[in-house]
N, C-alpha and C positions, 0 to 999 in steps of 0.2 A: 504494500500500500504506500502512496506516495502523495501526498498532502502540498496544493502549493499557494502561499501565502501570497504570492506576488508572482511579477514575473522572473523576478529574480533569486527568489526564494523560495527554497523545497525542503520538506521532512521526507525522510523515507524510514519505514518501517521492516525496508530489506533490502539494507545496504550490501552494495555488491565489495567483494574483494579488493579491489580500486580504492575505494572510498577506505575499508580499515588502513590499508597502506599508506593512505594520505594522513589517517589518525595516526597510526606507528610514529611516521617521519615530522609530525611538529612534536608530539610527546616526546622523543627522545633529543629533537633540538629542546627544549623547555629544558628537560632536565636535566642535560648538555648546560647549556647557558646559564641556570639559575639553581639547578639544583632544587628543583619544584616540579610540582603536577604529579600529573597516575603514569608515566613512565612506568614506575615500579610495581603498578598494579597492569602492567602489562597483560600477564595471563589471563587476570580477571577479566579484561574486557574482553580477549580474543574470546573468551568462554561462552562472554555475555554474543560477541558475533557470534558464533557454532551455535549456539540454540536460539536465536534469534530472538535475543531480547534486548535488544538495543538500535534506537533509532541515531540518524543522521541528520543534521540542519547542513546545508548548499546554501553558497549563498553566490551569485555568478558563478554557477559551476563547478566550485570551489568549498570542500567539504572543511567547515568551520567549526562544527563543535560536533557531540554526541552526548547521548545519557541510557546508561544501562539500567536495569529492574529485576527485581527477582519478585517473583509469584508465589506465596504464601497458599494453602490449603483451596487451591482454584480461587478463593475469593481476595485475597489482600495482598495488593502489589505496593512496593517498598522502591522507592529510589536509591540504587545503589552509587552509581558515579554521575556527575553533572560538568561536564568540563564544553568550555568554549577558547576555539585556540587567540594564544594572548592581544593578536592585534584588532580583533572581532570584541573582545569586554566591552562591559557598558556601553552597548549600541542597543541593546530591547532584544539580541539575536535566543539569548539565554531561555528569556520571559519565553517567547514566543515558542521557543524548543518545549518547553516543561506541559504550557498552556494546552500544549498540542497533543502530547502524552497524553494529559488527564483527561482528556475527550475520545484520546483512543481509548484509553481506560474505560469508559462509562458507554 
């Protein structure tokens, strides 16, 4: 499922291999540079891709953040990671990721 906010702005809810690749290589510059971000939770998220619990925000094309979840007893999903890569912050890109989950949610 693929969600578009704009013309320039998509969620997807089955990010292709491309896309986590593009998440790997700013994660590991982040924690490269700063010594920050889920770099380290690397596995975590690849896991969260393999069972397909984790969406993608695009924003020109250009995959900009993601957020994983885990599913509780079929009914209660938990936000596990929320990250948006560092030059996309405090633009609404975040909001708009989360806003969009809890819709797919419901």
């Amino acid at each position: 499922m693929q969600q578009y906010l704009d013309s320039e702005i998509t969620i997807s809810y089955n990010p292709t291999n491309q896309q986590f690749i593009e998440i790997e290589a700013w994660l590991f510059d982040e924690n490269k540079k700063k010594k920050e971000g889920f770099y380290k939770n690397l596995n975590f998220v690849k896991s969260a891709f393999d069972t397909h619990q984790i969406a993608v925000i695009t924003f020109k094309n250009m995959t900009i953040g993601f957020v994983t979840w885990f599913i509780y007893a079929d009914k209660i999903a938990t936000i596990e990671i929320a990250e948006i890569h560092p030059k996309y912050r405090k633009k609404g890109f975040g909001k708009n990721l989360i806003t969009s989950l809890i819709d797919y949610f419901i």
